[in-house]
VEXLOLO-56957 format. One line per 8 residues: number of its first residue (from 0); for each residue x, z, y of C-alpha. Coordinates in Angstrom, 2 decimals, always signed. Each point is the difference from the previous one (the first is absolute). Example, Ala and Ser with C-alpha at 12.3 -4.5 7.8 and 13.67 -1.06 7.14 Angstrom:
! residues 2
0	+12.30/+7.80/-4.50 | +1.37/-0.66/+3.44
This chain:
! residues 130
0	+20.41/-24.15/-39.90 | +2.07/+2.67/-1.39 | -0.90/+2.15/+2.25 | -3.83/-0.49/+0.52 | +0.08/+1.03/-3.44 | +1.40/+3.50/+0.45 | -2.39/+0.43/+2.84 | -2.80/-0.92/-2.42
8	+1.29/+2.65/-2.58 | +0.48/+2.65/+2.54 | -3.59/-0.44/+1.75 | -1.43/-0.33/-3.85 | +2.18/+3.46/-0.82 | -1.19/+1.39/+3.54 | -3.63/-0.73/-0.79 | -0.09/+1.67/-3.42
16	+1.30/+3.10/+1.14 | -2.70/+0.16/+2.71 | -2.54/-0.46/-2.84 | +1.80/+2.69/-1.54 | -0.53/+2.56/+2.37 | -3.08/+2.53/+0.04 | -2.81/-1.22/+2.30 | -2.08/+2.88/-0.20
24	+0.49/+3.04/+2.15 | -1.26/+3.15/-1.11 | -0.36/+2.76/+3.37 | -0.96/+3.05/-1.32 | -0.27/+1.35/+3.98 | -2.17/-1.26/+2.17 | +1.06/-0.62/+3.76 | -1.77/+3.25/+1.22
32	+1.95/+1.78/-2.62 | +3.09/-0.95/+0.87 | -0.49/+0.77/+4.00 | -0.78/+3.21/-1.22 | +2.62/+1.11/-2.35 | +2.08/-1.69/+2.69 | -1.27/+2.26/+2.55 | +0.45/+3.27/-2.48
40	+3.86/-0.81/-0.40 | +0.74/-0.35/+3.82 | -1.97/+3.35/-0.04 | +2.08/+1.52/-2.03 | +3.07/-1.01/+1.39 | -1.10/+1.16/+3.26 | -0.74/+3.87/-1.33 | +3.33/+1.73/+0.49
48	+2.12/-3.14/+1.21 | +1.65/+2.58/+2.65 | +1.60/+2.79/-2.83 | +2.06/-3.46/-1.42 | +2.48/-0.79/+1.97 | +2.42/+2.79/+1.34 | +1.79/-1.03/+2.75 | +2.91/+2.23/-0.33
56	+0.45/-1.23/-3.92 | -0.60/-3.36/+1.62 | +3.13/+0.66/+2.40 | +1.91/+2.08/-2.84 | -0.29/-3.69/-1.82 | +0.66/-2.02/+2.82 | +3.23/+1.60/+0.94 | +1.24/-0.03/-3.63
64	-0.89/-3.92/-0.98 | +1.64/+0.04/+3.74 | +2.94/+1.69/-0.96 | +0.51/-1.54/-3.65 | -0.22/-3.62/+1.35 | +2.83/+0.21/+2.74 | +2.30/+1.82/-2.32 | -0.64/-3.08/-2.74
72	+0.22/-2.33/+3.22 | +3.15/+1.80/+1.23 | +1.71/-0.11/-3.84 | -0.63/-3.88/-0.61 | +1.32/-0.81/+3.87 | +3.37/+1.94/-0.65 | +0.68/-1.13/-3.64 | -0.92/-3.77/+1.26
80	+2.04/+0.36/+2.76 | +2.94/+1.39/-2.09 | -0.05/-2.57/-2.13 | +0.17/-2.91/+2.58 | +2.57/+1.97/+1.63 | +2.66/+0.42/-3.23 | -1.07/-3.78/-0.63 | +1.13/-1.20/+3.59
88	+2.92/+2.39/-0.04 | +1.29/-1.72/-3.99 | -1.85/-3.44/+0.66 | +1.93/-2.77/+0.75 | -0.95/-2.31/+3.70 | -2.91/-2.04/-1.97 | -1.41/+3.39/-1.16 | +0.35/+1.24/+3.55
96	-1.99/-2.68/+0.99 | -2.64/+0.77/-1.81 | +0.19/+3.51/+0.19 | -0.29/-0.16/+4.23 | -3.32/-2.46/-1.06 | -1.12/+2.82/-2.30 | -0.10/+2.86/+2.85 | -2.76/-1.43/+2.43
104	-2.67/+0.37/-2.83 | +1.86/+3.51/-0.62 | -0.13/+1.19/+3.97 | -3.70/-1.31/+0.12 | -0.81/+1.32/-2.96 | +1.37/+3.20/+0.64 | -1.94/-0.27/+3.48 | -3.41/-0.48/-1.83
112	+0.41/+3.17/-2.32 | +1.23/+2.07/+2.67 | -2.22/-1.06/+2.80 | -3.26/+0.11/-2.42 | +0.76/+3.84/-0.65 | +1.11/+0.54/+3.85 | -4.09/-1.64/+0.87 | -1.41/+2.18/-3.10
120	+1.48/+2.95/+1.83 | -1.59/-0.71/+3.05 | -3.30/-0.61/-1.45 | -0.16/+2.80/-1.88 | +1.21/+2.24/+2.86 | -3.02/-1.67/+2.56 | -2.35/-0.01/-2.46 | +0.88/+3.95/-0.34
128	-0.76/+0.43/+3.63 | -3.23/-1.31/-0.42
């Protein structure tokens, strides 16, 4: 019973909020209107679209987000494996344990990084060719 009740109150709250809501719409465009404004912008997007994009700024950018990225990638690998290495080296056997458990997710972690930027490379460089 308890609960028929607070479905009651909720469907009663639900249905005064939908009474609350606006139910006119006001369109100040009419469909033509919009086709046609529509039709303007793509237009004007269209008029110099080939002065935009530089492709050697485009590869300037590439090859320093490239370059930025494996450095940070390189940093956090070395200080993550320095710390599990002075932790194996001072931990005691349980701590071992768990260290040795700890470097699969490191290796194939530091697997990912490395072989995402190795596959960025070669895209870049074939899509250079092109």
């Amino acid at each position: 019973m308890k609960h028929l009740k607070i479905i009651f109150l909720f469907l009663f709250f639900l249905s005064i909020m939908a009474l609350m809501l606006p139910n006119k719409i006001y369109a100040t465009h009419t469909a033509g209107e919009i086709i046609t404004e529509a039709g303007g912008f793509i237009e004007q997007g269209k008029q110099g679209a080939d002065d935009k994009i530089d492709p050697e700024n485009l590869k300037n950018m590439s090859n320093t987000l490239y370059n930025i990225l494996l450095v940070v990638g390189i940093v956090i690998a070395v200080i993550v494996g320095l710390i599990l290495g002075i932790k194996f080296i001072l931990g005691s056997v349980e701590e071992k344990a768990e260290i040795k458990a700890m470097l699969i997710p490191y290796i194939i972690g530091c697997i990912v990084v490395f072989g995402a930027f190795t596959i960025w490379q070669i895209v870049v460089i074939l899509l250079q060719e092109m």
